[in-house]
N, C-alpha and C positions, 0 to 999 in steps of 0.2 A: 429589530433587536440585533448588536451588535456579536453577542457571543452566537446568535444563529447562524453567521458568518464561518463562524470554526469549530463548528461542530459537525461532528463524523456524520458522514463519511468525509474522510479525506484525504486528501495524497498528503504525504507528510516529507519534509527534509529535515534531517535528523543529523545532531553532528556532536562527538563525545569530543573534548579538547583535554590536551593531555592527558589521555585515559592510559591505559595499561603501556608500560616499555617508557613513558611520554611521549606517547604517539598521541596523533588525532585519526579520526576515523569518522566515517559519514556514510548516509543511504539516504535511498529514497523510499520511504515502506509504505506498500497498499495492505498492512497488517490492517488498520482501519478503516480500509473503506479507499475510493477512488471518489475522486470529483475533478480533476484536471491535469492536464500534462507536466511535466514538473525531472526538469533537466539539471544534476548541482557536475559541474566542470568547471575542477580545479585547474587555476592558471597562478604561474609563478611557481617562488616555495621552493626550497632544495631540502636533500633529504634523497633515498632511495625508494622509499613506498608506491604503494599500487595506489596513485591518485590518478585513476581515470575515468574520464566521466561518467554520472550511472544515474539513471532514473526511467523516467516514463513516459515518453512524447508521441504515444500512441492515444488517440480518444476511446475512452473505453465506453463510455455516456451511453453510445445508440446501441452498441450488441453485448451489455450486461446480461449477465445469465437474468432471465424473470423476476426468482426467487431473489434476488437481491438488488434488482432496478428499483432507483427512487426517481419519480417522475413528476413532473409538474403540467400542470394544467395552461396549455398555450393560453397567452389573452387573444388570439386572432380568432375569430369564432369559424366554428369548424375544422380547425388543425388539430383536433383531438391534445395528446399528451406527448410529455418529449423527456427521452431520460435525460437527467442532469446529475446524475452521479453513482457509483455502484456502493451497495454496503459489504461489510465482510461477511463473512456466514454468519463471526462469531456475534455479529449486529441482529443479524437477519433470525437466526435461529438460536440465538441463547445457549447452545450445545456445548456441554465441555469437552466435547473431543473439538470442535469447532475455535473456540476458546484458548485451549492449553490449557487448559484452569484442572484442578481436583487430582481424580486417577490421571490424568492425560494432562499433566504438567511439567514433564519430564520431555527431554528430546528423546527417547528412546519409543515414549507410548505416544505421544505428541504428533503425527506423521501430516503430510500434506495431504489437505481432499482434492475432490473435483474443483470447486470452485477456486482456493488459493492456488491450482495448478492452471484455470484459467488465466489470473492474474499472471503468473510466470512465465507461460506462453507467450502471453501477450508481451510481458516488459520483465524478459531474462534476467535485466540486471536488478531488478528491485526487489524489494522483502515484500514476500510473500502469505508468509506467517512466520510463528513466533521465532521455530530456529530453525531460520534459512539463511542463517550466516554465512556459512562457507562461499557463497556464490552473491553475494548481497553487499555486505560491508566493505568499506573500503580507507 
């Protein structure tokens, strides 16, 4: 199935063009999930902007936290299981603080858990959850 292809979890490259000022702006967000490394490095282009490179070329696949490992069943018989992608919490666990969704859709109630603080650890410059802007967009 072709849409099981791009369906979350996923690293995502995201890019607004002429959005706010007429600028362009671009990330790389694990807001839904991880499933591969994923690099966007602007070349060319004049203008003054913060266009430098930002994503996520760390494997995050084998030290997924548990709770949000998705794993597939090796075909080698005996290799047991192999992670191949991490989900987000708000996948993992439906939670609206997890989410941003409802009371906690707000940046103020909204705040980073453990897990999207994993993801951030791991890859600084990428979106983490919903408003990790300041350190994210670019």
């Amino acid at each position: 199935d072709l849409f099981a292809l791009f369906a979350r979890p996923a690293t995502l490259a995201e890019f607004t063009l002429n959005g706010a000022g007429g600028l362009d702006f671009y990330d790389v967000s694990l807001v839904d999930g991880y499933n591969l490394p994923l690099l966007i490095r602007p070349v060319g282009g004049s203008g003054s902007g913060n266009c430098t490179a930002t994503g996520c070329l760390v494997d995050l696949n084998g030290s997924c936290p548990a709770q949000l490992r998705v794993v597939s069943k090796s075909v080698v018989v005996g290799e047991g299981e192999e992670g191949v992608a991490c989900k987000s919490a708000c996948d993992a666990f439906g939670a609206p603080q997890y989410c941003c969704s409802g009371a906690y859709s707000t940046p103020d109630m909204c705040k980073p858990s453990s897990y999207s603080e994993y993801f951030k650890n791991a890859c600084p410059s990428a979106y983490s959850y919903a408003y990790d802007d300041a350190t994210s967009t670019f």
